[in-house]
C-alpha positions in Angstrom: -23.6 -12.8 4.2 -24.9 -9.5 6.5 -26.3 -10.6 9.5 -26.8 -9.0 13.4 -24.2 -9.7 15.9 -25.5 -10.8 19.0 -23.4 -9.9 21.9 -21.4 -12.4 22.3 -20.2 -11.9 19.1 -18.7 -8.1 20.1 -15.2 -9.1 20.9 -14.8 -10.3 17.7 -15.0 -6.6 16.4 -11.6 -5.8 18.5 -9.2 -7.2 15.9 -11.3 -5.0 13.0 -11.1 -2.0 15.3 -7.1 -2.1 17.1 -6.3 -2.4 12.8 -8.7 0.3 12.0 -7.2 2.8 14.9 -3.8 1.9 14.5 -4.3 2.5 10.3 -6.0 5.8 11.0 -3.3 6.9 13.6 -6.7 8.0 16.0 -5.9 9.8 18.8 -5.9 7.3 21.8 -6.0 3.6 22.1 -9.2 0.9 21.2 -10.8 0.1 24.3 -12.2 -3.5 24.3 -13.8 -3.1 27.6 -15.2 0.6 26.7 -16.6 -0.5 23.1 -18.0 -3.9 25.0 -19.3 -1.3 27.8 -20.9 0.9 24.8 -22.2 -1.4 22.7 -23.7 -3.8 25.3 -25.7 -0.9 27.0 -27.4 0.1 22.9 -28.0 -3.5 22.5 -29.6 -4.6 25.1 -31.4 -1.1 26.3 -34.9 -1.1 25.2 -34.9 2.5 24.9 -32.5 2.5 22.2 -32.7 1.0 18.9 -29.0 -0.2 17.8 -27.7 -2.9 15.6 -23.7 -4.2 14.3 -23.9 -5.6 11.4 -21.4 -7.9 10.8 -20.4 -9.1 7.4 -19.3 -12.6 6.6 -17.1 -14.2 3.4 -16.8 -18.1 3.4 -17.7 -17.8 7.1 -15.3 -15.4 8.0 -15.5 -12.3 9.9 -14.2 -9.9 7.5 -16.3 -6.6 8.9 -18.9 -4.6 11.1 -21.0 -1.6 10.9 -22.6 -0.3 14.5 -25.7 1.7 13.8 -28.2 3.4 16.1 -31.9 5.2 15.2 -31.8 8.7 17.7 -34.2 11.7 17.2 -32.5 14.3 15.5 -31.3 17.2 18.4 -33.2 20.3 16.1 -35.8 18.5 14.3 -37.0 15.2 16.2 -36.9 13.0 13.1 -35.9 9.5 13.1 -32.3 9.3 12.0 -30.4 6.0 11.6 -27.1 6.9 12.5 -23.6 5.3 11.1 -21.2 5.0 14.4 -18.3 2.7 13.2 -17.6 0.6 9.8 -14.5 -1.5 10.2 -13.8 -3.7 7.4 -10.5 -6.2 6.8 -8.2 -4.3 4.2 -8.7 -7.3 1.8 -12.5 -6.9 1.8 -12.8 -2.8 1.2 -12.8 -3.1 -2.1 -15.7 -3.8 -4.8 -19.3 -4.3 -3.0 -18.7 -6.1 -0.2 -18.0 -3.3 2.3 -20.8 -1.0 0.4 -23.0 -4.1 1.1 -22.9 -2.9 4.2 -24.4 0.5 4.0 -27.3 -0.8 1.8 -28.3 -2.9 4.7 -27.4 -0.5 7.1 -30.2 1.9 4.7 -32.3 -1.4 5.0 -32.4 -2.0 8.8 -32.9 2.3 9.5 -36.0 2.0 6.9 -37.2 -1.0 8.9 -37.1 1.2 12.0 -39.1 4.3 10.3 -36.0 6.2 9.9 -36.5 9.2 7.8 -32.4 9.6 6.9 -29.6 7.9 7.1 -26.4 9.6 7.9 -22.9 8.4 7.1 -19.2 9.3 8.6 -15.7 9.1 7.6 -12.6 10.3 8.4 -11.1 13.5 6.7 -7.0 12.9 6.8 -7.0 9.0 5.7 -10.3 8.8 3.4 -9.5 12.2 2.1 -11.5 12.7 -1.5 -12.7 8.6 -1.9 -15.4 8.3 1.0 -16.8 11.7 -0.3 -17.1 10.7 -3.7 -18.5 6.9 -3.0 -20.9 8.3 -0.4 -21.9 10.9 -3.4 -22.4 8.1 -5.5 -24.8 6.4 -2.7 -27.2 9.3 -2.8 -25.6 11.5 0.4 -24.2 14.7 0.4 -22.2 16.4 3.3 -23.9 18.5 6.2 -21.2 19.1 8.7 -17.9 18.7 9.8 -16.7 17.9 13.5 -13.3 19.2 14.2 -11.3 17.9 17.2 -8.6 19.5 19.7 -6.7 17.8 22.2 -7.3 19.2 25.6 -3.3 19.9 26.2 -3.6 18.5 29.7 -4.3 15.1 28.5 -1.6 15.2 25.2 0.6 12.7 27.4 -1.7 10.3 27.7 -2.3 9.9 23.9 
């Protein structure tokens, strides 16, 4: 079952994304409080059109996908954007975790959106997200590339 969080349902997205950071070896730590912070401000501001989706198997918790509709920055369109996709190890395989997307495409068409963009990460998802999201109908249209700011290397 694929149903909206409601907000007091966001800490149970921690142990999904601590498991998800620590796999991917991100660059600094899973904030609870700044994700709760995040996520409570697109939830609840009526400005903004946001939505987690969390997925449930035998009434267990097993994964989430945060989304939010913004104006694209060039053209103004209505895009639904991806922002995290956590999913339990166990549970990435076969539909269930792609179930997620489809609804994802669902809820953005609900809110007039004319796209729907997707993300992944390059060094751990490599050639499979490219190929699955291929699959899905998308194609790539840009790359972000990070660098640390050396003064703050310590601290991560």
């Amino acid at each position: 079952m694929i149903r909206p969080l409601v907000l007091e349902e966001l800490d149970d997205c921690e142990p999904l994304a601590k498991a998800f950071y620590e796999e991917l070896q991100l660059p600094g730590v899973f904030s609870m409080p700044a994700f709760r912070k995040t996520w409570t401000f697109l939830l609840t501001s009526p400005a903004v059109t946001s939505v987690i989706l969390g997925l449930f198997t035998d009434g267990a918790f097993v994964g989430a996908l945060g989304a939010t509709i913004a104006e694209d920055l060039n053209t103004g369109a209505r895009t639904a954007n991806e922002l995290f996709w956590f999913v339990t190890k166990e549970h990435r395989q076969g539909s269930s975790a792609l179930r997620l997307v489809h609804e994802f495409e669902r809820w953005g068409d609900q809110h007039d959106a004319t796209d729907f963009r997707l993300v992944h990460m390059l060094e751990t998802h490599g050639e499979r997200f490219p190929k699955i999201y291929a699959r899905l109908g998308y194609h790539p249209i840009e790359v972000s590339n990070l660098k640390i700011n050396p003064r703050f290397l310590k601290e991560i």
